[in-house]
Steps between C-alpha positions, in 0.01 A plus 500: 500500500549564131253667318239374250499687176177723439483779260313740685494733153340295318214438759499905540413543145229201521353690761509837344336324183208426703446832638725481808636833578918523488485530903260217584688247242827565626388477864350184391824378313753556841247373730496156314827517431574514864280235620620256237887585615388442848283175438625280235694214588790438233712176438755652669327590855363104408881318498620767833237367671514123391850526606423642837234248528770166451766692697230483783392164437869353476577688880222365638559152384829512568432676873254172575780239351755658770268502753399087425856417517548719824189309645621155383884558657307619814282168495839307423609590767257470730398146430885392505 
């Protein structure tokens, strides 16, 4: 997954401004940093999975055609 862009300085020093201490505001910083790189859908993961989603849609339908025209020859035959 690619990663989202997030200055983590900058939101340091906001924190620090408001009376953070230099531990607790970079603590802060990684931990959302890490939980928006591990949550946040991007366009990308969006188009992987809309193309896994058609790929599965097209074998399915494609998997039920064969199987009507198996069905059909079968009932061809059997009513011949």
């Amino acid at each position: 997954m690619e990663s989202i862009i997030y200055d983590t300085l900058a939101y340091v020093k906001k924190l620090k401004q408001v009376g953070f201490t230099d531990e607790q505001a970079e603590i802060q910083a990684e931990e959302i940093a890490r939980i928006l790189n591990e949550n946040i859908v991007t366009k990308k993961d969006i188009k992987e999975l809309e193309y896994k989603l058609k790929y599965q849609i097209i074998t399915a339908v494609g998997g039920m055609l064969v199987g009507a025209v198996i069905i059909i020859g079968v009932l061809i035959k059997i009513l011949q």
